[in-house]
N, C-alpha and C positions, 0 to 999 in steps of 0.2 A: 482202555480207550485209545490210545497212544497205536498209533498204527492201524487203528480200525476205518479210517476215510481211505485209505491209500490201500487196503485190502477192499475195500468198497467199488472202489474205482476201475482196480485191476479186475475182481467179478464179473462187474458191468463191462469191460471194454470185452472180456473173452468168451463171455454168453452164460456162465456158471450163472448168473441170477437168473437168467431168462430159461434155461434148462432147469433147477429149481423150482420156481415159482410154478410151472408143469406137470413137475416132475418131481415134488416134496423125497427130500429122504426121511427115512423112518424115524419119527422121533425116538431117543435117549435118555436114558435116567442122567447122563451129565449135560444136556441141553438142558433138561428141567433144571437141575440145580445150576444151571450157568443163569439161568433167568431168575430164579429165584434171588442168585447172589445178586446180582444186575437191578433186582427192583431195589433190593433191602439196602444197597449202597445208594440207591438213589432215593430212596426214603429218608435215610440217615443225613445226604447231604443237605436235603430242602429243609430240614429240621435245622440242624446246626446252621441256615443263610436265615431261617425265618428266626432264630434264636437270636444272632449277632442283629440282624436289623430291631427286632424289636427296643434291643440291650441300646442301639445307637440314637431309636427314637426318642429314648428314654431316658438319656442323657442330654436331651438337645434343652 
């Protein structure tokens, strides 16, 4: 994540998303597993905030 807004930014200002979006490059067997990683850590995260909140309602 760490550097992903400011590679966003620079995209957008140099036309790279808007050639893109056009102009798809070929998907990747490592875009798929970059997404794949990408969901599974955000799976993991929302479990572990929904875990600590429950743990906090349930001390109250």
């Amino acid at each position: 994540v760490d550097g992903k807004l400011l590679e966003f930014i620079k995209d957008l200002h140099s036309g790279k998303l808007h050639k893109d979006f056009h102009n798809p490059p070929p998907p990747t067997q490592q875009t798929s597993t970059t997404t794949i990683v990408s969901v599974a850590v955000s799976l993991l995260f929302n479990t572990i905030i929904n875990f600590i909140c429950l743990e906090f309602s349930n001390s109250i």
